[in-house]
N, CA and C atoms of all chains as a GROMACS GRO file, in nm:
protein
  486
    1UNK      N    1   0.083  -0.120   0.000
    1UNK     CA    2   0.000   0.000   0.000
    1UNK      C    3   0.086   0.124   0.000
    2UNK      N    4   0.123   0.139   0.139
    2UNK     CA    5   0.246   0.246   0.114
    2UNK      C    6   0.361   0.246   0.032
    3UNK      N    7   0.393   0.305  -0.024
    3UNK     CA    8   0.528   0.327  -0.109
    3UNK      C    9   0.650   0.333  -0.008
    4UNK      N   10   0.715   0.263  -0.058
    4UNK     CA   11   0.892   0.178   0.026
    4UNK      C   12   0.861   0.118   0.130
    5UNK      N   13   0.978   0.134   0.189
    5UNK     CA   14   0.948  -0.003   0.315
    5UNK      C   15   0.934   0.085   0.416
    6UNK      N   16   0.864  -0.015   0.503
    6UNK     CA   17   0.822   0.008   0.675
    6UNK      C   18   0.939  -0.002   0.729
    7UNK      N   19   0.995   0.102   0.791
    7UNK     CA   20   1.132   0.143   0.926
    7UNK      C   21   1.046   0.054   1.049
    8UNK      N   22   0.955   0.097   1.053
    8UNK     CA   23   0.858   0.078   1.161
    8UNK      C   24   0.806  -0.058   1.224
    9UNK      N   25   0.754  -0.135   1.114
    9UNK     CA   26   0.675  -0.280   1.139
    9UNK      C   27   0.780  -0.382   1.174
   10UNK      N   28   0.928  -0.385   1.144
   10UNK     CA   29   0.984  -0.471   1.199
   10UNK      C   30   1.062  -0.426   1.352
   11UNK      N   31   1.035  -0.292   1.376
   11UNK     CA   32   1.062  -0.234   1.481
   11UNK      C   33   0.978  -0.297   1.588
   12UNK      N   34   0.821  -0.280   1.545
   12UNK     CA   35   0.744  -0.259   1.623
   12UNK      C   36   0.737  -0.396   1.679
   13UNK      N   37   0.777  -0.501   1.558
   13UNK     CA   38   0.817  -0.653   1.615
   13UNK      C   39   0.861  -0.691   1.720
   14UNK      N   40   0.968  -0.638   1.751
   14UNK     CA   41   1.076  -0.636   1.831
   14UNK      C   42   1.038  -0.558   2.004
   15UNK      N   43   0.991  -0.489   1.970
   15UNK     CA   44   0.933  -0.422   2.096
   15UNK      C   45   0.838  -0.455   2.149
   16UNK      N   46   0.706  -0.543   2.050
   16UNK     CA   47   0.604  -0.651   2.145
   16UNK      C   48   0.690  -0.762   2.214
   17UNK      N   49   0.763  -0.781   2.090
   17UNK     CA   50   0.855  -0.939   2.171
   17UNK      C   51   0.907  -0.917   2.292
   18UNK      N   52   1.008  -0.785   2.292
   18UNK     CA   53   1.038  -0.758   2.384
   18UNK      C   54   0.926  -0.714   2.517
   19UNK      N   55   0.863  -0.668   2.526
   19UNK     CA   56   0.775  -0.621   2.622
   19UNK      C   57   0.700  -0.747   2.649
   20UNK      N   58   0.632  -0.851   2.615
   20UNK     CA   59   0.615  -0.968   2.589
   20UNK      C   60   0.675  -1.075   2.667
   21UNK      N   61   0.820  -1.087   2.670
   21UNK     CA   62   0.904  -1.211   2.719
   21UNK      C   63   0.899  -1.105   2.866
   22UNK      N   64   0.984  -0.963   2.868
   22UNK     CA   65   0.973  -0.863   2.965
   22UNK      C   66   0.796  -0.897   3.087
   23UNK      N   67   0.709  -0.938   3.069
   23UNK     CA   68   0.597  -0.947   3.119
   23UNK      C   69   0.598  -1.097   3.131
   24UNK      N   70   0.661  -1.195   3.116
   24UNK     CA   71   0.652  -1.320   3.150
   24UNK      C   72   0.540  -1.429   3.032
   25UNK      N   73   0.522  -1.407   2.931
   25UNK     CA   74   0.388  -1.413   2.850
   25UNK      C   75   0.472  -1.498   2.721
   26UNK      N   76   0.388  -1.613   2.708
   26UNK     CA   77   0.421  -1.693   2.589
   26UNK      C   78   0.344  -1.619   2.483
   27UNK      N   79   0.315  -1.613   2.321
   27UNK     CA   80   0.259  -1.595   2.215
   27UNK      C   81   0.137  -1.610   2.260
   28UNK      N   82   0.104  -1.763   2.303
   28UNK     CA   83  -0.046  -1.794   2.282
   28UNK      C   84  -0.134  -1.734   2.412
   29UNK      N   85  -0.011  -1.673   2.508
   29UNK     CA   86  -0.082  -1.603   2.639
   29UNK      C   87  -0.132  -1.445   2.538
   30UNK      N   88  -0.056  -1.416   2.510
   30UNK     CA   89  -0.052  -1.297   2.467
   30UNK      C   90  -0.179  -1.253   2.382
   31UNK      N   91  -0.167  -1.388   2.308
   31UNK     CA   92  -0.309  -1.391   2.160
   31UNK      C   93  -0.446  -1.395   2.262
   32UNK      N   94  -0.465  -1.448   2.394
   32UNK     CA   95  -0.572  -1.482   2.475
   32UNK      C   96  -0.620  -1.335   2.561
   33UNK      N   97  -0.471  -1.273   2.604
   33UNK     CA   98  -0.547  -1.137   2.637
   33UNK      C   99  -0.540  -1.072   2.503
   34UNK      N  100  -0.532  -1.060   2.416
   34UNK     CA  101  -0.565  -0.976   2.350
   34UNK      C  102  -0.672  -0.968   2.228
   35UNK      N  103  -0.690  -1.092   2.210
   35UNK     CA  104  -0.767  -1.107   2.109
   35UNK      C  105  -0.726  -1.179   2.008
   36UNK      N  106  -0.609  -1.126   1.960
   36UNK     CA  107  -0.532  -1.164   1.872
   36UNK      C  108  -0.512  -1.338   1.824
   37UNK      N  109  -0.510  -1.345   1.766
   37UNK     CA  110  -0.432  -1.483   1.666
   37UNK      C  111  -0.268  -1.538   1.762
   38UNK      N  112  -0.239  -1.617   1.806
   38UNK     CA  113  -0.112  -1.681   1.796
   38UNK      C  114  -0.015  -1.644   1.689
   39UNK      N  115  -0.039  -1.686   1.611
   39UNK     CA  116   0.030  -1.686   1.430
   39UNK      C  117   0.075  -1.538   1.403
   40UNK      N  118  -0.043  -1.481   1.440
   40UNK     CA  119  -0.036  -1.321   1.388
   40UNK      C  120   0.026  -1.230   1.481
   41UNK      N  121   0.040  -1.284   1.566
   41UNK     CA  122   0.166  -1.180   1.718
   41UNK      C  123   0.247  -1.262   1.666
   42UNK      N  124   0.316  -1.428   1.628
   42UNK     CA  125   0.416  -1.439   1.571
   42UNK      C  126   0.491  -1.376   1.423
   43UNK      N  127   0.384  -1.339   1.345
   43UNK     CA  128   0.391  -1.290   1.241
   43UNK      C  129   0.457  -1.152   1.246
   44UNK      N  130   0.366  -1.060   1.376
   44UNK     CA  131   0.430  -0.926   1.361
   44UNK      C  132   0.528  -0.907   1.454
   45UNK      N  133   0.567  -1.005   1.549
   45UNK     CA  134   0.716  -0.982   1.600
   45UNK      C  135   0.816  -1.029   1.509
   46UNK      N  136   0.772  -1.097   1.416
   46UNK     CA  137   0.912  -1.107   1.317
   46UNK      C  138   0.903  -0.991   1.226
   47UNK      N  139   0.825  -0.919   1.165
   47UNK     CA  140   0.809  -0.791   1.112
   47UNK      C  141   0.759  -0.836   0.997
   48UNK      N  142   0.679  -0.975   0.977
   48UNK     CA  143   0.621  -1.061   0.872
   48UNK      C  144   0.482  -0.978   0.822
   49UNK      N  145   0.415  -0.918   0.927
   49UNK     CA  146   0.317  -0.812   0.893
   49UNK      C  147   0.300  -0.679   0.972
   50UNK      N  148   0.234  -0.609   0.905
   50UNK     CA  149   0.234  -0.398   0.954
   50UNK      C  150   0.106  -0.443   0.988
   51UNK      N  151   0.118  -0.476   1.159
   51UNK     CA  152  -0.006  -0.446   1.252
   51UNK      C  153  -0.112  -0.341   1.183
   52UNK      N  154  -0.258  -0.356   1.220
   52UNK     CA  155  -0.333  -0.261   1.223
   52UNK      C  156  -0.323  -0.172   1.345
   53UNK      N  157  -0.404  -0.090   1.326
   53UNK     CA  158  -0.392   0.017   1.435
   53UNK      C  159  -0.453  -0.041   1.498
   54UNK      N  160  -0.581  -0.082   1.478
   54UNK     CA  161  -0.653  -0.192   1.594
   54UNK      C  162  -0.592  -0.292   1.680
   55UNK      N  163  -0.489  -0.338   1.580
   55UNK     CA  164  -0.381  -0.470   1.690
   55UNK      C  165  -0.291  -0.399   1.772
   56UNK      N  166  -0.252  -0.267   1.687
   56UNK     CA  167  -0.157  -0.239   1.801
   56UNK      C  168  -0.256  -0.208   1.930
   57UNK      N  169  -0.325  -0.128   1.911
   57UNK     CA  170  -0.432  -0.117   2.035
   57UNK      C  171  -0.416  -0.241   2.120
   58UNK      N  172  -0.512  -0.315   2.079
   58UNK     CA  173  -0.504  -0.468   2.123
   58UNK      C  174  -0.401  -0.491   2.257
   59UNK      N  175  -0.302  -0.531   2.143
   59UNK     CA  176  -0.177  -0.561   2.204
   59UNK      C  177  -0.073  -0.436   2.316
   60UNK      N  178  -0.103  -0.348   2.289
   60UNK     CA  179  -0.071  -0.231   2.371
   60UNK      C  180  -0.157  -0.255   2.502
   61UNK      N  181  -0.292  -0.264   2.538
   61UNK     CA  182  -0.375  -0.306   2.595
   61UNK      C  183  -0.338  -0.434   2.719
   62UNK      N  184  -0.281  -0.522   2.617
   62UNK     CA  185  -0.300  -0.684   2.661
   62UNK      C  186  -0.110  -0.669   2.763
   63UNK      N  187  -0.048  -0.545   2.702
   63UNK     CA  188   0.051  -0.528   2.765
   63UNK      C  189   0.063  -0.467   2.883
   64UNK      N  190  -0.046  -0.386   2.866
   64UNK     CA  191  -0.027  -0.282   2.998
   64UNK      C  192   0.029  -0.110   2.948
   65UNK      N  193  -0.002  -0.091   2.858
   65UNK     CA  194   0.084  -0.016   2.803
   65UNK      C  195   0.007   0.089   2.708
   66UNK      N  196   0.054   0.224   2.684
   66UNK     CA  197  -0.049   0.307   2.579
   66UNK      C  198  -0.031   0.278   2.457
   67UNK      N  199  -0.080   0.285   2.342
   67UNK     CA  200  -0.028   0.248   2.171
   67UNK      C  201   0.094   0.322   2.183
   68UNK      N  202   0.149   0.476   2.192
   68UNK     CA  203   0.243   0.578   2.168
   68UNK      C  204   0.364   0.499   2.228
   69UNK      N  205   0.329   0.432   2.357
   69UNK     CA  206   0.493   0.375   2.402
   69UNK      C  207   0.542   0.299   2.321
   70UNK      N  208   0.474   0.196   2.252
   70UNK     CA  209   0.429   0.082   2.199
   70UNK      C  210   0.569   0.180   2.041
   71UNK      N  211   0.480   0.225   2.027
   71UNK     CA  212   0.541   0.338   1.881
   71UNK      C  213   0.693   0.416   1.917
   72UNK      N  214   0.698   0.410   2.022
   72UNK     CA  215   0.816   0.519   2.051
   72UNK      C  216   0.929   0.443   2.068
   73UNK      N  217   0.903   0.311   2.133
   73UNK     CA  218   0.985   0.209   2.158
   73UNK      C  219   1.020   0.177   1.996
   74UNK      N  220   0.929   0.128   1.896
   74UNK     CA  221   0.969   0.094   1.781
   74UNK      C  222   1.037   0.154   1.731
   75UNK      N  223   1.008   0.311   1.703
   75UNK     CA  224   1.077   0.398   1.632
   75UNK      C  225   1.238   0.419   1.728
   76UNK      N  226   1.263   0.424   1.799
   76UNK     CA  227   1.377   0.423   1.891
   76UNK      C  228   1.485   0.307   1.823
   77UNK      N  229   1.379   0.155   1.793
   77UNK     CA  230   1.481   0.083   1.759
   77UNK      C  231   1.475   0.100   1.583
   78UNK      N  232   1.415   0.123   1.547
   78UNK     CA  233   1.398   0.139   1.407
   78UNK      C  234   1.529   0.247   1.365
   79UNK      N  235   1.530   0.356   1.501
   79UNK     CA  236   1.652   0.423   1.431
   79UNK      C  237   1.554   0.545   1.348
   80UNK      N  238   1.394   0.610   1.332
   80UNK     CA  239   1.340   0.656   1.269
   80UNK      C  240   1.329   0.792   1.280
   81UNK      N  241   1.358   0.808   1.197
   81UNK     CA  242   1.393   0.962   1.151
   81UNK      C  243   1.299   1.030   1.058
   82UNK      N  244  -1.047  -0.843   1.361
   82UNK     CA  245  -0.915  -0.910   1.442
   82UNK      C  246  -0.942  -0.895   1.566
   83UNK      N  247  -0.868  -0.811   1.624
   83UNK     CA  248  -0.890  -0.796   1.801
   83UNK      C  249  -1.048  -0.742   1.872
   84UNK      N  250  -1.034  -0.895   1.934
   84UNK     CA  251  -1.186  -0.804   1.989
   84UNK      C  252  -1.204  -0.709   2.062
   85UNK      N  253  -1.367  -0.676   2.067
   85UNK     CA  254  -1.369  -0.506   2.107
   85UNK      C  255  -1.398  -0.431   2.018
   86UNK      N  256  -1.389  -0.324   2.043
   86UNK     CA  257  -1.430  -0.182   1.941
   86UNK      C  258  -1.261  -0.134   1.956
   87UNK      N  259  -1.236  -0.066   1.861
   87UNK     CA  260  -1.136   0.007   1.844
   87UNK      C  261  -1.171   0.132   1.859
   88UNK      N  262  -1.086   0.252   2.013
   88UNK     CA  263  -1.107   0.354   2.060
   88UNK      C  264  -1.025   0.438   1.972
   89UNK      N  265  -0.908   0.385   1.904
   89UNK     CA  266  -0.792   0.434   1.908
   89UNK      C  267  -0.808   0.494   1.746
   90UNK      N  268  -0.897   0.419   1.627
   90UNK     CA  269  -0.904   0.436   1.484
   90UNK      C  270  -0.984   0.582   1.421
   91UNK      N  271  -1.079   0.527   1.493
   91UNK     CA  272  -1.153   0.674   1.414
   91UNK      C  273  -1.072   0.793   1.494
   92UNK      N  274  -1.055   0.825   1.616
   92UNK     CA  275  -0.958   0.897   1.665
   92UNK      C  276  -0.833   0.957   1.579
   93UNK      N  277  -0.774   0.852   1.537
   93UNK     CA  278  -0.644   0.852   1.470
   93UNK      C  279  -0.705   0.882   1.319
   94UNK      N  280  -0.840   0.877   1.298
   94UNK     CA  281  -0.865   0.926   1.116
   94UNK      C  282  -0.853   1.110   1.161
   95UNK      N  283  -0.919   1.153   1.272
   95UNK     CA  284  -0.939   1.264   1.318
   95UNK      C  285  -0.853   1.312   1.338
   96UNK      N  286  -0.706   1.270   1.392
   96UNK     CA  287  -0.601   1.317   1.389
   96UNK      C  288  -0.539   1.391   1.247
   97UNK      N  289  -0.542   1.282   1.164
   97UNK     CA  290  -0.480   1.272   0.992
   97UNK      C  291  -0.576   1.420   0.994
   98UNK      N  292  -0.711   1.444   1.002
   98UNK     CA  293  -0.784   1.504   0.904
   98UNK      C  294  -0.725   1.652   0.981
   99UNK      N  295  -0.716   1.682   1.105
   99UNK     CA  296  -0.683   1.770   1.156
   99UNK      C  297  -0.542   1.873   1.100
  100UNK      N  298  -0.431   1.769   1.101
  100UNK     CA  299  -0.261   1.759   1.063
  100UNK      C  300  -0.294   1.786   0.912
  101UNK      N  301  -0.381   1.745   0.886
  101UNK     CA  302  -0.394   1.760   0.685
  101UNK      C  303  -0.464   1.889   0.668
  102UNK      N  304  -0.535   1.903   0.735
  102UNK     CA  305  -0.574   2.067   0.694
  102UNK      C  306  -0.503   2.226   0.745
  103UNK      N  307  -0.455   2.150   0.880
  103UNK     CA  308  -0.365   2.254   0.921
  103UNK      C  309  -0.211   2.259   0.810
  104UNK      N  310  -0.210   2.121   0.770
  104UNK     CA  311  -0.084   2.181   0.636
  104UNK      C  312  -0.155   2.243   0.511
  105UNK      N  313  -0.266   2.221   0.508
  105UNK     CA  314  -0.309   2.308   0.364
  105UNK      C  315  -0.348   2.210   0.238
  106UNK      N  316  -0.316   2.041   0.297
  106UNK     CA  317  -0.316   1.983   0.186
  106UNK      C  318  -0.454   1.894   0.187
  107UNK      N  319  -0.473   1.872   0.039
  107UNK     CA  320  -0.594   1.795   0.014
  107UNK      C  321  -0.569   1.643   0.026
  108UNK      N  322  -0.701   1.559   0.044
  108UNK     CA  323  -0.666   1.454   0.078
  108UNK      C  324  -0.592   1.380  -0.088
  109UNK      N  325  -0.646   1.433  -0.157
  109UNK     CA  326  -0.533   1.387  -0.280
  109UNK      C  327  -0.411   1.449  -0.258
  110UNK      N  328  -0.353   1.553  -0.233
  110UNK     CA  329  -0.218   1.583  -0.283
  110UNK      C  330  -0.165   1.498  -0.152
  111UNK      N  331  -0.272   1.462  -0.030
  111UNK     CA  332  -0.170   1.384   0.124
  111UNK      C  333  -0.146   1.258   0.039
  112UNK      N  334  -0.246   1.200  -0.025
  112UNK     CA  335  -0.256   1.079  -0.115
  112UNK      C  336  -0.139   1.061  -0.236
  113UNK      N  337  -0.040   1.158  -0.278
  113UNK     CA  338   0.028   1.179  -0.358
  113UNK      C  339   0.212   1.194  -0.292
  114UNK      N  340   0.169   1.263  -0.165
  114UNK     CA  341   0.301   1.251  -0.072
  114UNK      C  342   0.330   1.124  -0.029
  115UNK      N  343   0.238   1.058   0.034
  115UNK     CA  344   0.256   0.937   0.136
  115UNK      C  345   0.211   0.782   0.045
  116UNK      N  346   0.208   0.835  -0.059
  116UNK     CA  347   0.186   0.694  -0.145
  116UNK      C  348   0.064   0.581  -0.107
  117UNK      N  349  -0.041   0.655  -0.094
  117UNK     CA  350  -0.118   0.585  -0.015
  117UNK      C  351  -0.310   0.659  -0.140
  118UNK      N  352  -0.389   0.565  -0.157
  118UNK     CA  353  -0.482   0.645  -0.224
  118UNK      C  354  -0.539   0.708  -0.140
  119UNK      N  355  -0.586   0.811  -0.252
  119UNK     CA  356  -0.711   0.908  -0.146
  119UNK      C  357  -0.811   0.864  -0.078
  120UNK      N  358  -0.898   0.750  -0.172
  120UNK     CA  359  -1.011   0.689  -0.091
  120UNK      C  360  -0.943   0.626   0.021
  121UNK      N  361  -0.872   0.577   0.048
  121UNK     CA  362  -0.786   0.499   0.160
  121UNK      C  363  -0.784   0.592   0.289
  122UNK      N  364  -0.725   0.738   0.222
  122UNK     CA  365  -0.677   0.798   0.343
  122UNK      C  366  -0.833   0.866   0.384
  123UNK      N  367  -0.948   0.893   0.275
  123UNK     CA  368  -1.087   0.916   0.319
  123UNK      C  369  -1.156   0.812   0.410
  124UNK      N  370  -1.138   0.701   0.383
  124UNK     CA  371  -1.154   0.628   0.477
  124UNK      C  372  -1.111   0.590   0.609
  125UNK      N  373  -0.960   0.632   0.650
  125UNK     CA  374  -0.887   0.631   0.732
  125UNK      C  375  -0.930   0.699   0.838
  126UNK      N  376  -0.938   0.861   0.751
  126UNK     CA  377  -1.011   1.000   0.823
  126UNK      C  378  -1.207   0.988   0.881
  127UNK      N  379  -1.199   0.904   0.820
  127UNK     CA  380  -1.356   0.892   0.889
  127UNK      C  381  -1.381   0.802   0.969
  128UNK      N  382  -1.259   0.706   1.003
  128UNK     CA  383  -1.261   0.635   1.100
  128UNK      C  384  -1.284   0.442   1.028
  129UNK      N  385  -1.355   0.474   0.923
  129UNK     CA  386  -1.394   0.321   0.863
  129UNK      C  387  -1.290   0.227   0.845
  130UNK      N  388  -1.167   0.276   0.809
  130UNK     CA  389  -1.092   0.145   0.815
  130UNK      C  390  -0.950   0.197   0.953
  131UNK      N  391  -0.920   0.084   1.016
  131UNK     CA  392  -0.803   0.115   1.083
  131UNK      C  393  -0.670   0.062   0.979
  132UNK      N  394  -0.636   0.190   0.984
  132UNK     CA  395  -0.433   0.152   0.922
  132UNK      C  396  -0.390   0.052   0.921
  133UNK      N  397  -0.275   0.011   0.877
  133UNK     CA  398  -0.169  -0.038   0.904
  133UNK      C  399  -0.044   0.030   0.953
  134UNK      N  400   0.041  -0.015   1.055
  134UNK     CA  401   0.124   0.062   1.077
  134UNK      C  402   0.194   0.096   1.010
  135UNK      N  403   0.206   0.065   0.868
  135UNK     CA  404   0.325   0.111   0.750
  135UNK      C  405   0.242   0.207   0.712
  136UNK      N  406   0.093   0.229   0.684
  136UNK     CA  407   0.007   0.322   0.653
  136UNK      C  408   0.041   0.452   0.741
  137UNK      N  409   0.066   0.454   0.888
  137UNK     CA  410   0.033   0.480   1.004
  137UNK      C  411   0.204   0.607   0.976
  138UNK      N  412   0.313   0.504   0.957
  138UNK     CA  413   0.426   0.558   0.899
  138UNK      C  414   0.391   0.669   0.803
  139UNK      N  415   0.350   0.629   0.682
  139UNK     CA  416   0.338   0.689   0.576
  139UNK      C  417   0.292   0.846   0.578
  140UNK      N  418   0.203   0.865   0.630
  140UNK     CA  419   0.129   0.929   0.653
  140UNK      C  420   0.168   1.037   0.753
  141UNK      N  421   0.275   0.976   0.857
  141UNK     CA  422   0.360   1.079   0.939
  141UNK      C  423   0.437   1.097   0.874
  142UNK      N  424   0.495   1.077   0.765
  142UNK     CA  425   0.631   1.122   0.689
  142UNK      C  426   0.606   1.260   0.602
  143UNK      N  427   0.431   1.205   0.528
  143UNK     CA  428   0.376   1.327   0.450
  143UNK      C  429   0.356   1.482   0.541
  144UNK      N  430   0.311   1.388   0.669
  144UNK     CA  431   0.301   1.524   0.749
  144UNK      C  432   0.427   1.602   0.827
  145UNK      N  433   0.487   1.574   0.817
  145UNK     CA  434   0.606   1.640   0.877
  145UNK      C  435   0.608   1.580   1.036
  146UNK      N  436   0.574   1.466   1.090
  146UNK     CA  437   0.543   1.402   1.201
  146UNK      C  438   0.621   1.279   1.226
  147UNK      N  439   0.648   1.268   1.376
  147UNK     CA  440   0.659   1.094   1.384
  147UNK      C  441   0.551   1.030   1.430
  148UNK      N  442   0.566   0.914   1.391
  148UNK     CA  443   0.435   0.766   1.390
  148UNK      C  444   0.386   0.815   1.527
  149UNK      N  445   0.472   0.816   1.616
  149UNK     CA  446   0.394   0.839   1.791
  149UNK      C  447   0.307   0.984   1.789
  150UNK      N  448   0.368   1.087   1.698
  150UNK     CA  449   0.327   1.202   1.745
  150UNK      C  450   0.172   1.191   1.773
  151UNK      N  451   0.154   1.149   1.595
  151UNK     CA  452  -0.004   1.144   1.564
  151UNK      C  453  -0.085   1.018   1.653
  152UNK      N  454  -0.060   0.922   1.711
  152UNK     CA  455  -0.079   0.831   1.771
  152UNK      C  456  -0.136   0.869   1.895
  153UNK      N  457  -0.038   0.990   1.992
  153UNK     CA  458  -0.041   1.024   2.129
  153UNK      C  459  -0.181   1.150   2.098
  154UNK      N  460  -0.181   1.207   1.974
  154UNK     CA  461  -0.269   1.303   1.952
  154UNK      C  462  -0.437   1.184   1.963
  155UNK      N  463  -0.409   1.056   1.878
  155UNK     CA  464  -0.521   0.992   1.858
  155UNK      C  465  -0.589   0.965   2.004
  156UNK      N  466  -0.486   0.910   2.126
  156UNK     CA  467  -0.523   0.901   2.199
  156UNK      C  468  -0.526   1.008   2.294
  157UNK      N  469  -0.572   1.102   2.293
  157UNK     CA  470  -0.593   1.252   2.336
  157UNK      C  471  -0.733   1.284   2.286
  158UNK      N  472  -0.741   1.217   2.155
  158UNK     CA  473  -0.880   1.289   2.137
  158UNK      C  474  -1.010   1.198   2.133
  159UNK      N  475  -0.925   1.039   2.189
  159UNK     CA  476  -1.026   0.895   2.200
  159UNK      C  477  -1.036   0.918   2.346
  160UNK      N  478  -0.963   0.954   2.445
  160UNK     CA  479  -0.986   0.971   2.568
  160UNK      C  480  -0.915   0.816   2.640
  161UNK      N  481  -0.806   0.797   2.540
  161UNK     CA  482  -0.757   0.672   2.538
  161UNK      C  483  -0.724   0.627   2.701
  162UNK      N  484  -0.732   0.558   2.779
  162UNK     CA  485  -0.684   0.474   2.914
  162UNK      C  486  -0.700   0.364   2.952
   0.00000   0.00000   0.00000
């Protein structure tokens, strides 16, 4: 959809995972508070898919956490400028 | 996907529509910066579809923004907690 690549979605991977293992929480714990799919929190911690805004919600949620940290953390590791 | 209602989407279309008029630009010429179609980003702005976070990117790049800025604005004006 967007034109070039996402800095972001494999960032944002990395920072559920991290916040994730950080909270004690397997995948399929994670998919249960949140709604989410198993597959598809595996999917977007590898940066395999660009979350909706709705998942990040979700998952921001199921973390304890606001969407913006969720984003700030990514972009931090993304390096985004 | 995630169950629930999403607080955070139409919020975040309201954001875009806000940031897009205070730059002056139409939703085609935002549609022409951020590589993204107009009906897409009309839809975005009215809340009907939630993003993707590469969308979510995109769209802060056209605006002179980062991904969190508009995010922390969405949840400011969803009453996000």
């Amino acid at each position: 959809m967007a034109k070039g690549r996402s800095l972001i979605s494999p960032a944002f991977g990395q920072a559920v995972r991290e916040l994730r293992i950080k909270a004690g929480l397997s995948q399929e714990r994670l998919g249960e508070l949140s709604g989410l799919h198993r597959t598809y929190i595996g999917d977007v911690e590898r940066g395999l898919k660009s979350p909706s805004l709705k998942a990040v919600e979700a998952l921001a949620r199921a973390l304890g956490r606001k969407p913006h940290e969720l984003i700030v953390r990514a972009e931090q590791l993304s390096g985004w400028r």
